[in-house]
SETI-475027 format. One record per atom (N, C-alpha, C): residue in one letter; x, y, z. Coordinates in steps of 0.1 Angstrom, whole numbers, padded with zeros to 4 digits, always signed. Example, Ala and Ser with C-alpha at 12.3 -4.5 7.8 and 13.67 -1.06 7.14 Angstrom:
% residues 2
a+0132-0057+0078a+0123-0045+0078a+0132-0033+0078s+0128-0022+0071s+0137-0011+0071s+0129+0000+0079
This chain:
% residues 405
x+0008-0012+0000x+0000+0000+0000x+0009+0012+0000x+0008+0022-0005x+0013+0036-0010x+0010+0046+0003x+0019+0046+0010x+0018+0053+0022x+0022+0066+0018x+0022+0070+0007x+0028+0085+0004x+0041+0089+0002x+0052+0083+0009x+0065+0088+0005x+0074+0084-0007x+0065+0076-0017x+0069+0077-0029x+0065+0089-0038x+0056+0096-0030x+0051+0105-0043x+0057+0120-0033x+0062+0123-0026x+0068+0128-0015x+0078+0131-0021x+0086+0118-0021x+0101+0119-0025x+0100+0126-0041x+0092+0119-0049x+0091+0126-0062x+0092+0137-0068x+0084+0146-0052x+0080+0159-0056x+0091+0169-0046x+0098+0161-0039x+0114+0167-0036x+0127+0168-0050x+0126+0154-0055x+0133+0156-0063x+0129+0167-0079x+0118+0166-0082x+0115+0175-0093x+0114+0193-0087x+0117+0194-0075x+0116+0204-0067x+0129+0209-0067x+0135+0199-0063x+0151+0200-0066x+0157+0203-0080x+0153+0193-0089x+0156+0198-0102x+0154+0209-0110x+0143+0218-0104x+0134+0231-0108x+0141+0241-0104x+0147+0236-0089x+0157+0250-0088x+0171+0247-0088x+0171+0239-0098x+0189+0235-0096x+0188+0243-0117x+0182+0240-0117x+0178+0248-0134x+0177+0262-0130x+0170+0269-0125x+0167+0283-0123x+0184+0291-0118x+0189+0281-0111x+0201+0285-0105x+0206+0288-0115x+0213+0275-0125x+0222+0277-0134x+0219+0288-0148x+0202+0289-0150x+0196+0298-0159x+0203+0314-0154x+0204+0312-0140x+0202+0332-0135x+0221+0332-0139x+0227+0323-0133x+0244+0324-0135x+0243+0327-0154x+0236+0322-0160x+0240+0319-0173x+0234+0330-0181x+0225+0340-0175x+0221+0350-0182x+0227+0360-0176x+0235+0360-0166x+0241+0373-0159x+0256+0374-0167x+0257+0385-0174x+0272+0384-0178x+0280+0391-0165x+0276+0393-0152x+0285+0397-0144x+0289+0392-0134x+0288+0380-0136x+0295+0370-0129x+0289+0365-0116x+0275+0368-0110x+0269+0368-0101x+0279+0354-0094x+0277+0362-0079x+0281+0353-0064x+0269+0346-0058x+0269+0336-0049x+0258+0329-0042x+0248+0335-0039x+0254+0348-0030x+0244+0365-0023x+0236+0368-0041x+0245+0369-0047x+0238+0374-0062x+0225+0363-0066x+0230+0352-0070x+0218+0341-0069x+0205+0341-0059x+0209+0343-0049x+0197+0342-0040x+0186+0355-0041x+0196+0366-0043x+0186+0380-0047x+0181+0380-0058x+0189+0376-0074x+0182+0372-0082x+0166+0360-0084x+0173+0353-0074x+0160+0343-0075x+0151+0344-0062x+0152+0356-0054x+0146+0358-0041x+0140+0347-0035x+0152+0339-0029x+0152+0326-0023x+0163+0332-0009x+0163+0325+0004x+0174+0323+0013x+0188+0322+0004x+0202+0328+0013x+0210+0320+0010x+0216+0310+0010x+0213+0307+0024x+0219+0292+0026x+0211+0284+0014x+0202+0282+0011x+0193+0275+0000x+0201+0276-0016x+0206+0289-0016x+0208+0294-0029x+0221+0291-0031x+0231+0289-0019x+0241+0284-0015x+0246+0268-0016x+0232+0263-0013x+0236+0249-0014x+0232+0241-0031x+0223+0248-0037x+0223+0246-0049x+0238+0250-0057x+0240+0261-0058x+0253+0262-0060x+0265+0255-0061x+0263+0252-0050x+0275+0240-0042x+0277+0227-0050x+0263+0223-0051x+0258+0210-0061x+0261+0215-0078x+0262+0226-0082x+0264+0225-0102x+0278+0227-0097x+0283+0234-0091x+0299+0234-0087x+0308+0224-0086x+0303+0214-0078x+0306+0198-0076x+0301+0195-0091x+0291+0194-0095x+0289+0190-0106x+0298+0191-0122x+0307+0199-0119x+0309+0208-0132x+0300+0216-0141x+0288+0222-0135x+0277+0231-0145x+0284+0244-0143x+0289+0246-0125x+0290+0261-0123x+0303+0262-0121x+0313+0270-0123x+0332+0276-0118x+0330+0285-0111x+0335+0285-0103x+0340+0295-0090x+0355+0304-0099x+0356+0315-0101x+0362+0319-0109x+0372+0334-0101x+0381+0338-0105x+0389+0346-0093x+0381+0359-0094x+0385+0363-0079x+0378+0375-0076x+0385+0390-0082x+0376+0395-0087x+0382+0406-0088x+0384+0418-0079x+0386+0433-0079x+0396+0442-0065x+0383+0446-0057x+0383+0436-0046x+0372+0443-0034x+0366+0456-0036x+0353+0457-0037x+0348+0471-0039x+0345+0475-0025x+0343+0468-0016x+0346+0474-0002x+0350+0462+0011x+0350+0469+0022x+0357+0460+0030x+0354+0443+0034x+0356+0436+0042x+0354+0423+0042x+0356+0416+0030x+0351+0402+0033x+0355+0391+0025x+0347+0392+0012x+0354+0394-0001x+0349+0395-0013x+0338+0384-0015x+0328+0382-0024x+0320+0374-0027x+0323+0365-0037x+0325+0354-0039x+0332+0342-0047x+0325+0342-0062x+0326+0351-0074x+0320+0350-0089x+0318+0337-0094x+0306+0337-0099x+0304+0320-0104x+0305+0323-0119x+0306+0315-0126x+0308+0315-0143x+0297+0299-0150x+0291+0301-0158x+0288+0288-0162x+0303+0280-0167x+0301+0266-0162x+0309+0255-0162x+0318+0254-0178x+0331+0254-0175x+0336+0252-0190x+0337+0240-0197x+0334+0226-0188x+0336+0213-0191x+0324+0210-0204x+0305+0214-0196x+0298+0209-0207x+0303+0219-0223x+0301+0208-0233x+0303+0217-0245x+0291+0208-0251x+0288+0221-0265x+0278+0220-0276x+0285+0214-0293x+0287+0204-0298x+0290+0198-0310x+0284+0210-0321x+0284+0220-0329x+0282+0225-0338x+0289+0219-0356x+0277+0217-0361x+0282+0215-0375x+0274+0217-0387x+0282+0225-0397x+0271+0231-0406x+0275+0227-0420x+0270+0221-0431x+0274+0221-0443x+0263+0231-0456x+0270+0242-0460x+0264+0250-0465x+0268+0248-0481x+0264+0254-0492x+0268+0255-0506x+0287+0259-0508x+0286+0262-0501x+0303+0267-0496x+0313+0262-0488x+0307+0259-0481x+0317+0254-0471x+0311+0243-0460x+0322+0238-0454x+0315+0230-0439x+0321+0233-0432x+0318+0231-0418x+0323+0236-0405x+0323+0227-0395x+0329+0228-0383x+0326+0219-0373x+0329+0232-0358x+0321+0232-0351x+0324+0246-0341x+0322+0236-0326x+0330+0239-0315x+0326+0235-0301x+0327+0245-0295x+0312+0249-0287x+0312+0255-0275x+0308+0253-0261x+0315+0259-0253x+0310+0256-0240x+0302+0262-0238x+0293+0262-0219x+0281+0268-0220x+0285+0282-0215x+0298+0294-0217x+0301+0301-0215x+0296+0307-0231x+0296+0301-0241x+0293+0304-0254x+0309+0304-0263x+0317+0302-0254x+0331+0304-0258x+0333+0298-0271x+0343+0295-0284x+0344+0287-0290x+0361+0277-0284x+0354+0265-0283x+0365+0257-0277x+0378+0255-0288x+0369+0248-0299x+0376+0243-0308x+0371+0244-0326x+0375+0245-0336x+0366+0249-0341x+0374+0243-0355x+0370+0242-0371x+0376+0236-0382x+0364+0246-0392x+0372+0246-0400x+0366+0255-0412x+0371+0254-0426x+0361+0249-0435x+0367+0240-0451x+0360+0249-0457x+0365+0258-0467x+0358+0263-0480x+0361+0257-0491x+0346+0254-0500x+0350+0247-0508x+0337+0249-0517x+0335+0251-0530x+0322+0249-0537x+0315+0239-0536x+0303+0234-0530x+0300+0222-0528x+0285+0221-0534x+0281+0232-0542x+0266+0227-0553x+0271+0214-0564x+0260+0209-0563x+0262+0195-0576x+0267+0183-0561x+0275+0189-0552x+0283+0176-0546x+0274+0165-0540x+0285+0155-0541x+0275+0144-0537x+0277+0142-0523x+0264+0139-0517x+0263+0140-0501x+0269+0128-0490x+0274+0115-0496x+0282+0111-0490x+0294+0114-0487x+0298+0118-0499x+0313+0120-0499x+0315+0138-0491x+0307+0145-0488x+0308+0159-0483x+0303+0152-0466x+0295+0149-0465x+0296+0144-0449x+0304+0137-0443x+0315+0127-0454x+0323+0122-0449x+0336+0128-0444x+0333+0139-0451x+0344+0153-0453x+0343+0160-0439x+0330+0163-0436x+0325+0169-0422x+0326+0158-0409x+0320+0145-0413x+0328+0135-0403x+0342+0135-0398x+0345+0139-0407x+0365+0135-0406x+0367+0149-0396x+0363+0163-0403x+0365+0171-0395x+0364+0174-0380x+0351+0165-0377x+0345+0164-0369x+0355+0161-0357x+0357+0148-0363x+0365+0136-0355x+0378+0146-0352x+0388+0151-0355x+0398+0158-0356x+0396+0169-0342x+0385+0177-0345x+0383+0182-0334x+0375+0177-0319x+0370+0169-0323x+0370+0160-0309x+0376+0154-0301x+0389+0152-0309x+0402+0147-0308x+0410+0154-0301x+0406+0169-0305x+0412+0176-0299x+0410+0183-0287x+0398+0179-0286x+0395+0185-0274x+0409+0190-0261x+0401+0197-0252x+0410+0196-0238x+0406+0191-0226x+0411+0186-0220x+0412+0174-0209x+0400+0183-0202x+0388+0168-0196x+0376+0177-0189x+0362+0179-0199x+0364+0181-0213x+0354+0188-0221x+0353+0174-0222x+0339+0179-0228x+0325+0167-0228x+0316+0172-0234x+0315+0167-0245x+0302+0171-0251x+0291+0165-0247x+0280+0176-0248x+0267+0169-0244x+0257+0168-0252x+0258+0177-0265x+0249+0171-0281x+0253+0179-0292x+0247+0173-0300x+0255+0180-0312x+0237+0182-0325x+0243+0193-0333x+0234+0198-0340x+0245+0198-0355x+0232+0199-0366x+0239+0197-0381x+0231+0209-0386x+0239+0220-0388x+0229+0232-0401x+0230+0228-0412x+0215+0227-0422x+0216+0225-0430x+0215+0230-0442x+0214+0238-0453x+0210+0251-0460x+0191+0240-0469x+0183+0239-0463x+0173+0236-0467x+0161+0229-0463x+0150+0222-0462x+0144+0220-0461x+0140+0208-0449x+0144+0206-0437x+0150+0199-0426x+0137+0189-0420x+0133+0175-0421x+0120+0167-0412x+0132+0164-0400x+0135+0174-0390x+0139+0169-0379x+0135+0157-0373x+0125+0156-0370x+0117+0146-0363x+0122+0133-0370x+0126+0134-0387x+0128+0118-0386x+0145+0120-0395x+0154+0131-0392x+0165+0133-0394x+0167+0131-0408x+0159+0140-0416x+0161+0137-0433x+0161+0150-0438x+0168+0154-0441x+0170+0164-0452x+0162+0164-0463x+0151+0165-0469x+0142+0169-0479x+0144+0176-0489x+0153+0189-0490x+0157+0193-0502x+0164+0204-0499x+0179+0207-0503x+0185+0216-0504x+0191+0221-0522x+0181+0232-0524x+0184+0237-0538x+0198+0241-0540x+0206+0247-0535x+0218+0252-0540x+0230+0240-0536x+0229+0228-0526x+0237+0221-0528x+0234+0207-0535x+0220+0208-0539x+0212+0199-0551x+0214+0183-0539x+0206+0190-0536x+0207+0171-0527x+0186+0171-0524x+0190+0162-0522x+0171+0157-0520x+0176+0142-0515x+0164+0145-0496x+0161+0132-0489x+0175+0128-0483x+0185+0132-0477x+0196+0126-0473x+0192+0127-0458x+0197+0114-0452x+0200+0113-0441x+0211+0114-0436x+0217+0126-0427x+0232+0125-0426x+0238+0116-0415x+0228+0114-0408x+0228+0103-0394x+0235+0089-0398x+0232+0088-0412x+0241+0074-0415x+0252+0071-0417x+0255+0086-0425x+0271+0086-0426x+0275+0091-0412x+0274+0100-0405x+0275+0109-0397x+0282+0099-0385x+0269+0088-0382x+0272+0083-0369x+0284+0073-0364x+0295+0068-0372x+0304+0058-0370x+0318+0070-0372x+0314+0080-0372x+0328+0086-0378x+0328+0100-0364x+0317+0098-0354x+0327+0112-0346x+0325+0100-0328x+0336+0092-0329x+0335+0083-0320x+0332+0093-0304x+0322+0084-0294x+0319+0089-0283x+0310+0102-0282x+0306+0110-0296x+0296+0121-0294x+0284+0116-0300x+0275+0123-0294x+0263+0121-0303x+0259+0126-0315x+0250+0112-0323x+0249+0122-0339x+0243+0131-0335x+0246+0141-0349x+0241+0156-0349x+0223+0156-0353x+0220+0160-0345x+0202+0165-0349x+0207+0176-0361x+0196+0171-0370x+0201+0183-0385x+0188+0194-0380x+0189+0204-0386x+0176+0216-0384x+0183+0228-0396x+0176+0238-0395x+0176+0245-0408x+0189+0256-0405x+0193+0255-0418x+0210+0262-0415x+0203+0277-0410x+0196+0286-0412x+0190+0300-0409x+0184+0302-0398x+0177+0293-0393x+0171+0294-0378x+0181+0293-0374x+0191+0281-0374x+0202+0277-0359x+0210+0290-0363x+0215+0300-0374x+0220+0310-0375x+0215+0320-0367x+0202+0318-0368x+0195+0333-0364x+0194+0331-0351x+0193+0318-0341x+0198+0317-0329x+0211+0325-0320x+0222+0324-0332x+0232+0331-0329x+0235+0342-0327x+0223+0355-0333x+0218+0368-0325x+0210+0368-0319x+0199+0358-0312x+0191+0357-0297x+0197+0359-0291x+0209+0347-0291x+0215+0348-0278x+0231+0349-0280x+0239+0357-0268x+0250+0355-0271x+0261+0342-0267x+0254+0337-0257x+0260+0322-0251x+0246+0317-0246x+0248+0305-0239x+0234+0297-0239x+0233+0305-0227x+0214+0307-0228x+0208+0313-0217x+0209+0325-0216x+0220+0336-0225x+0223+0350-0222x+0218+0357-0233x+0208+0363-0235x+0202+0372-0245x+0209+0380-0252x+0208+0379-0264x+0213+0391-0273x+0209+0402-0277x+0214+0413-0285x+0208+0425-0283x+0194+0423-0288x+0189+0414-0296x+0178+0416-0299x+0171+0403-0301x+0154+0404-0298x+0145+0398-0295x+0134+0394-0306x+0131+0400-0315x+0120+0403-0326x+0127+0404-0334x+0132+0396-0346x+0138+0401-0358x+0135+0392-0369x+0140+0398-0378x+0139+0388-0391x+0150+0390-0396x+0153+0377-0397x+0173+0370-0399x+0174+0365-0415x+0182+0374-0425x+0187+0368-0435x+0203+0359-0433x+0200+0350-0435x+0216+0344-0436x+0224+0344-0451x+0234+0349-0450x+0235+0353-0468x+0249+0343-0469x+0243+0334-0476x+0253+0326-0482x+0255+0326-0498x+0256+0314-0509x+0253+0315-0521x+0246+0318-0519x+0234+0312-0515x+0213+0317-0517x+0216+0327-0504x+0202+0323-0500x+0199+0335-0489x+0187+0327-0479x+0194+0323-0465x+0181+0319-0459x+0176+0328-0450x+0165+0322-0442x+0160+0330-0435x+0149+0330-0423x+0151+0334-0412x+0140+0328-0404x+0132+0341-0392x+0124+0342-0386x+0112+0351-0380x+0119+0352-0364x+0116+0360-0358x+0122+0355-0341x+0114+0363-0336x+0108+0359-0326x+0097+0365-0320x+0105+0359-0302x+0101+0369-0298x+0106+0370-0277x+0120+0362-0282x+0129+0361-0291x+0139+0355-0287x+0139+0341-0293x+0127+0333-0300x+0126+0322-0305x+0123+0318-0317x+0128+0306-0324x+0124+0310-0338x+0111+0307-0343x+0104+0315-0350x+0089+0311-0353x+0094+0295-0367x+0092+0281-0366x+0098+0270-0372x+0082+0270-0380x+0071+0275-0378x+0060+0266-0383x+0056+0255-0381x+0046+0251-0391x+0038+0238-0385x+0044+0225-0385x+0051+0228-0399x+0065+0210-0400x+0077+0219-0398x+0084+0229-0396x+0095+0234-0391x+0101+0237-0406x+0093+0244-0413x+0103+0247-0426x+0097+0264-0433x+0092+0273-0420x+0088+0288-0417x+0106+0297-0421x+0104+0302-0428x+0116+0312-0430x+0121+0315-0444x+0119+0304-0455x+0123+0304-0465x+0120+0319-0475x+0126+0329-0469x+0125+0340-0474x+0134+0343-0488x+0144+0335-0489x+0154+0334-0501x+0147+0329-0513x+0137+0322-0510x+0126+0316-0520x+0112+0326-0522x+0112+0342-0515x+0103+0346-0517x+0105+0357-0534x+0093+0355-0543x+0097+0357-0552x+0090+0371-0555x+0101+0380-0560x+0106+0394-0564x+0103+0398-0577x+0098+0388-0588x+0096+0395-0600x+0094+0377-0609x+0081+0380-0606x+0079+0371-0612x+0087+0361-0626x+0085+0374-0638x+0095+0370-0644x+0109+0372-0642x+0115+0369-0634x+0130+0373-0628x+0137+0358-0636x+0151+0356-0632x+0157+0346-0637x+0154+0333-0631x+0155+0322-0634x+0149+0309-0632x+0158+0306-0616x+0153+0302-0602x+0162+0293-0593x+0160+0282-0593x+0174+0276-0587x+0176+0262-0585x+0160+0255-0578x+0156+0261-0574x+0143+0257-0565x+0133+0252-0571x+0132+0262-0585x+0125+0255-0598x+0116+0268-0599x+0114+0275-0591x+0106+0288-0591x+0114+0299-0604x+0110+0308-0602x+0117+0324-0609x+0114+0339-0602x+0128+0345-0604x+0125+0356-0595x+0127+0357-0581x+0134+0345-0575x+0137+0342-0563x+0144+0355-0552x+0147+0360-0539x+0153+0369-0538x+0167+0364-0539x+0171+0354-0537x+0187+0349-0535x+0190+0346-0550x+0183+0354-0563x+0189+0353-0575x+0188+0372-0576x+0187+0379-0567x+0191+0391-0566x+0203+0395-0555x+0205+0383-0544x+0210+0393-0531x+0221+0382-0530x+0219+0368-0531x+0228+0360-0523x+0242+0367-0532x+0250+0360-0526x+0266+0362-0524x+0267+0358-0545x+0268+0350-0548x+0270+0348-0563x+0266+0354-0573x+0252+0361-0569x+0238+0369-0579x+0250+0381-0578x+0246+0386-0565x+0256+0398-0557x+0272+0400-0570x+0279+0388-0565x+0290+0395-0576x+0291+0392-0589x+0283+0383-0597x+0281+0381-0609x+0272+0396-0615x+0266+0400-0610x+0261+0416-0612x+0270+0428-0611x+0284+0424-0602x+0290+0435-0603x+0301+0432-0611x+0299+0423-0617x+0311+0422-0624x+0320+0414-0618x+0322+0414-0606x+0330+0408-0595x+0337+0393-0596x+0346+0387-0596x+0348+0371-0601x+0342+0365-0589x+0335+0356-0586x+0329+0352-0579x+0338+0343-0566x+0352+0342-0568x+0364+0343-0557x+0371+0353-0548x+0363+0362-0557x+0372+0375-0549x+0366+0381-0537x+0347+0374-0533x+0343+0378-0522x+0335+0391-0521x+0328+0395-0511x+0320+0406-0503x+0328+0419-0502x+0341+0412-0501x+0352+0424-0500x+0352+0434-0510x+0353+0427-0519x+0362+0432-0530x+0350+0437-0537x+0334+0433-0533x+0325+0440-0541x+0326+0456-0533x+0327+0454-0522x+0323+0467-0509x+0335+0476-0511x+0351+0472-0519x+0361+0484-0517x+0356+0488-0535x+0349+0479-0547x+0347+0483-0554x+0336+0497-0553x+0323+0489-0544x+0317+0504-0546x+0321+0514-0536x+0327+0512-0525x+0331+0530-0521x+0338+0535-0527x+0347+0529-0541x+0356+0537-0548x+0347+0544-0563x+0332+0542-0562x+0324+0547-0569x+0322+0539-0580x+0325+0523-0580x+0327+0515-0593x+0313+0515-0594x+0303+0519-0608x+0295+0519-0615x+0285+0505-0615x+0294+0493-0617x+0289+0480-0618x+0284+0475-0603x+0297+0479-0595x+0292+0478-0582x+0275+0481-0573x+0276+0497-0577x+0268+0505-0573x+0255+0500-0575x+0254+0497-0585x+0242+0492-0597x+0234+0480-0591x+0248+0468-0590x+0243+0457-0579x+0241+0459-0569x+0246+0464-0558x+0241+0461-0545x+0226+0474-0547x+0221+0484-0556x+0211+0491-0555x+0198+0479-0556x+0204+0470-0571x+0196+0461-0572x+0189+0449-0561x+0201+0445-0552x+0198+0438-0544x+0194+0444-0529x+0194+0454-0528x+0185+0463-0517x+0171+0463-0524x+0171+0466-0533x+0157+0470-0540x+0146+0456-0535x+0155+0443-0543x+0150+0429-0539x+0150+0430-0526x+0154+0430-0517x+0154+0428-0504x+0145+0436-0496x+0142+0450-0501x+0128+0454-0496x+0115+0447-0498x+0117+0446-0513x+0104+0441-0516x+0099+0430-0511x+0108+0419-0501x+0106+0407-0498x+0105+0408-0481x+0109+0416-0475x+0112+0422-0462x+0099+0430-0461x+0091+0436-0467x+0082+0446-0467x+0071+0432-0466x+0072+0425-0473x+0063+0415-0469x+0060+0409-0461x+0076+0405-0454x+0075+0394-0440x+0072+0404-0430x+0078+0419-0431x+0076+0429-0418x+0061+0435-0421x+0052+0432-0429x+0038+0437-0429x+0028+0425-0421x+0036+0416-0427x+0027+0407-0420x+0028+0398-0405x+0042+0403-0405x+0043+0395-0390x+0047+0409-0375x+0045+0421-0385x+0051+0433-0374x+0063+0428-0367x+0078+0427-0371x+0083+0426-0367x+0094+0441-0367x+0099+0446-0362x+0105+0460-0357x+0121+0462-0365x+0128+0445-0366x+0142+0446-0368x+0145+0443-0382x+0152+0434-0390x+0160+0430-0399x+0171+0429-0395x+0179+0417-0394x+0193+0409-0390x+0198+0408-0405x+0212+0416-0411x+0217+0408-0421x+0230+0401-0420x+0225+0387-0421x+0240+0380-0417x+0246+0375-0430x+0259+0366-0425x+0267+0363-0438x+0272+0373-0444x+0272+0376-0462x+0280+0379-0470x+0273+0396-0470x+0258+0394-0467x+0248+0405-0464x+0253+0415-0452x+0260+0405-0440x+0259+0417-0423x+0277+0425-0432x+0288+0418-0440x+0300+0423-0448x+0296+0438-0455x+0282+0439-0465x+0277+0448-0468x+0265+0455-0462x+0262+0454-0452x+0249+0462-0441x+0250+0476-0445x+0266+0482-0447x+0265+0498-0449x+0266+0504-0455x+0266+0492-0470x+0264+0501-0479x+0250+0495-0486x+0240+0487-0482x+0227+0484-0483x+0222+0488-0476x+0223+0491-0462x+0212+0500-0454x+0206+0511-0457x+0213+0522-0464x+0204+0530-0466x+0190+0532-0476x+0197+0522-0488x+0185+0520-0498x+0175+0509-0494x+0184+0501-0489x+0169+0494-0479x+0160+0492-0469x+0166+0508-0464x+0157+0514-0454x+0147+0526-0456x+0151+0526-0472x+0144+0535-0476x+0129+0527-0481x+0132+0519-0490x+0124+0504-0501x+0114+0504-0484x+0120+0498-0474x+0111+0497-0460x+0102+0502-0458x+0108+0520-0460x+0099+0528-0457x+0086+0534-0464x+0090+0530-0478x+0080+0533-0489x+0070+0518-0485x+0072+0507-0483x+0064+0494-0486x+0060+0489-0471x+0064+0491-0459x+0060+0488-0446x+0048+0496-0445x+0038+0493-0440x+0023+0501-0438x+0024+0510-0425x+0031+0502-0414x+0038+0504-0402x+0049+0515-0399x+0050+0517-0410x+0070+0523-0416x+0065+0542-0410x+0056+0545-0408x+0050+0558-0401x+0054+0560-0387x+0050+0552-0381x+0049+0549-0371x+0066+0545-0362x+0068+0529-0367x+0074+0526-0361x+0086+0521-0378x+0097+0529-0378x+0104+0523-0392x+0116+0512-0391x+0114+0503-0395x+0121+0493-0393x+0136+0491-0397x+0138+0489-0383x+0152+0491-0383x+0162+0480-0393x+0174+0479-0394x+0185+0476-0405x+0198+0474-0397x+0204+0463-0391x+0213+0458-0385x+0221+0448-0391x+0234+0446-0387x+0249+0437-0394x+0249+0430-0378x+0246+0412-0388x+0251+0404-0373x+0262+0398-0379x+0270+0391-0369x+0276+0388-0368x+0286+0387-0383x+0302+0386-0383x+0311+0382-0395x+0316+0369-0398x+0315+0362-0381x+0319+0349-0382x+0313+0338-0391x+0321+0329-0400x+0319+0325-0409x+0310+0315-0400x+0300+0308-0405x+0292+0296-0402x+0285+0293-0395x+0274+0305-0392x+0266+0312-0379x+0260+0298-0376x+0259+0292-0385x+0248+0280-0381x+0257+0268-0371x+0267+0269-0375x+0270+0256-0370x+0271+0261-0352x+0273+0278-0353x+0272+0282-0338x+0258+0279-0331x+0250+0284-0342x+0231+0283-0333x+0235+0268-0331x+0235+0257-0336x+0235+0240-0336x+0239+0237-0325x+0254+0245-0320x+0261+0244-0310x+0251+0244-0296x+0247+0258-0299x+0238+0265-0285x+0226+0259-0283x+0222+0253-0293x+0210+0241-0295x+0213+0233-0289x+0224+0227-0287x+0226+0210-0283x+0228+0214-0266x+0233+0228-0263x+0233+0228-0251x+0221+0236-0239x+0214+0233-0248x+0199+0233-0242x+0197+0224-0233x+0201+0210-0238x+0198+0202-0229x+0205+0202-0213x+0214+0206-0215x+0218+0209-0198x+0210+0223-0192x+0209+0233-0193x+0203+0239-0188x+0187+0234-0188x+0182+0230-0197x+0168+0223-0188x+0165+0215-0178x+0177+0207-0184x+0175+0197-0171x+0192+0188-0165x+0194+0203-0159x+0210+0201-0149x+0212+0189-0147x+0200+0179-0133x+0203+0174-0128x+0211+0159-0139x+0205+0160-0148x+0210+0143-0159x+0226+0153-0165x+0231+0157-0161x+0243+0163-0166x+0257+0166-0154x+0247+0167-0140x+0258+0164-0126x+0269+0156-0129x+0279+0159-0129x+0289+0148-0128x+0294+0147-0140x+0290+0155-0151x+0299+0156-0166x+0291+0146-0174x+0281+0138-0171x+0275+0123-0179x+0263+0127-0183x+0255+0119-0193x+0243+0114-0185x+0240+0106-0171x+0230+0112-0169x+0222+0101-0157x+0208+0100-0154x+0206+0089-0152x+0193+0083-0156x+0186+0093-0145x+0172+0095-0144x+0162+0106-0134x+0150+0097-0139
């Protein structure tokens, strides 16, 4: 007979696990390094309470006790906590360009990281995952003594059924239906395979937040990732709007002129046959090796061809932005990739295109921001994705492992 202290004990330990999460959430959104006294005021709990949680991700490796910096007044300084540097996030992205492999901890740091440029449209998808496997392995290899990964994520540039790990279709690296989990899984010994998701959301993750748990400047935006094409995804409070099968964002496929030139996608008129990175310098003349650079010192030196293209690909990029920001009221625009390289010399014409085509644009005019430079945003969002799982639920991660709860 059930005398109650099975369901007792239950509701101790999910009590326990609720604030051993809230702990490590408040350390991991504070970039100032909150102390025990800091935790307890943040989460208006006792300290001995707030103290003994602590004590446990500490032991655990979630939380570091980290040196004190010059007493701001008398007595014994307060001991700075840091999220733990041991759990790490597996990032890996294979885009039309390149692959990547990124490790971070839950500090957001990059531990270790590999980076292949290479044209990879037409390629065939065993032999390019095998490429990313190898890389993989190399850096897990190399880890430093302590690091432990705790999951791993795959950016993809297209069309992603997470739920049953199949790639569906990526137009610019011409693949349809791959599972990367097959090749993926015998080649990064001791981590787990990579969950695949859409190369633009796990990108546009990478301006929510700036390490896991720690917000970024911004919360509402709509994220181009500018690679060859152009992806793209919605963020609302900080999350990405995925839709109903998780394939919401495809803004690179929103079409700009009907009769426009034919995309890989099979459509015409596409915006990423006006903006992405290839459209971009085959318009200016540009050899398509020479990069974002060389289009951006062409036009401040007043080059004609230049000028011409990036007017044209602002112009496209209103017209497709005025769309998503009419209908979803969103306030920002994130341009990342080859796009956040040129933000300053497209912002003004496509803050203008905003202003004429936003209905809202009176009122509130939608702002024009450069994220990040770092090549392969995606394989970072993947990273910060996989380390979700420790901050939800600390307690299966005490002690650097899994453990069964």
């Amino acid at each position: 007979m059930d005398d109650g202290r099975a369901t007792t004990g239950a509701r101790q330990s999910t009590l326990r696990a609720t604030n051993l999460a809230l702990v490590l959430r408040a350390v991991c959104a504070d970039p100032g390094e909150l102390s025990r006294a800091g935790v307890a005021a943040a989460l208006g709990t006792a300290r001995g309470t707030a103290a003994r949680l602590v004590d446990e991700l500490v032991a655990g490796g979630l939380l570091d006790e980290v040196e004190r910096g010059p007493a701001a007044r008398r007595g014994r300084p307060a001991t700075p906590l840091a999220p733990g540097s041991r759990p790490a996030g597996l990032g890996m992205q294979v885009d039309a360009g390149l692959v990547a492999v990124r490790v971070l901890d839950l500090r957001g740091r990059t531990v270790a990281e590999r980076l292949h440029e290479e044209d990879l449209r037409g390629s065939d998808p065993g032999t390019t995952l095998a490429l990313l496997g190898r890389l993989g392995a190399e850096v897990l290899a190399g880890l430093p003594d302590g690091v432990r990964v705790v999951g791993a994520g795959l950016a993809l540039p297209g069309l992603v059924d997470a739920g049953r790990g199949l790639l569906l279709r990526a137009p610019n690296l011409g693949w349809s239906r791959v599972r990367p989990a097959e090749v993926l899984a015998g080649l990064l010994p001791g981590a787990p395979v990579p969950v695949p998701g859409n190369e633009a959301d796990l990108a546009a993750r990478s301006v929510a937040e700036h390490a896991p748990g720690r917000p970024g400047p911004h919360r509402d935006f709509v994220y181009l990732s500018g690679q060859i094409g152009i992806g793209g995804a919605a963020v609302l409070a900080g999350r990405v709007m995925t839709g109903s099968s998780g394939w919401a964002g495809e803004i690179g496929h929103v079409c700009v002129d009907p009769a426009g030139p034919d995309c890989p996608c099979g459509s015409t008129g596409c915006l990423e046959r006006y903006a992405g990175r290839l459209a971009l310098l085959a318009a200016a003349g540009v050899p398509a090796d020479a990069g974002p650079a060389e289009l951006r010192s062409r036009a401040e030196a007043g080059d004609p061809g230049a000028r011409r293209a990036l007017d044209g690909a602002a112009w496209a990029l209103g017209v497709a932005l005025a769309g998503v920001v009419n209908v979803l009221d969103i306030p920002t625009v994130v341009l990342g990739g080859h796009l956040a390289e040129l933000t300053a010399l497209l912002r003004p014409r496509l803050e203008e295109h905003l202003a004429r085509r936003v209905l809202s644009a009176r009122w509130r005019r939608p702002e024009v921001a450069a994220g990040g430079t770092t090549p392969a945003a995606g394989a970072t969002g993947a990273a910060l994705r996989a380390l979700d799982a420790v901050l939800e639920d600390p307690v299966r991660w005490l002690g650097g492992s899994p453990q069964p709860v």
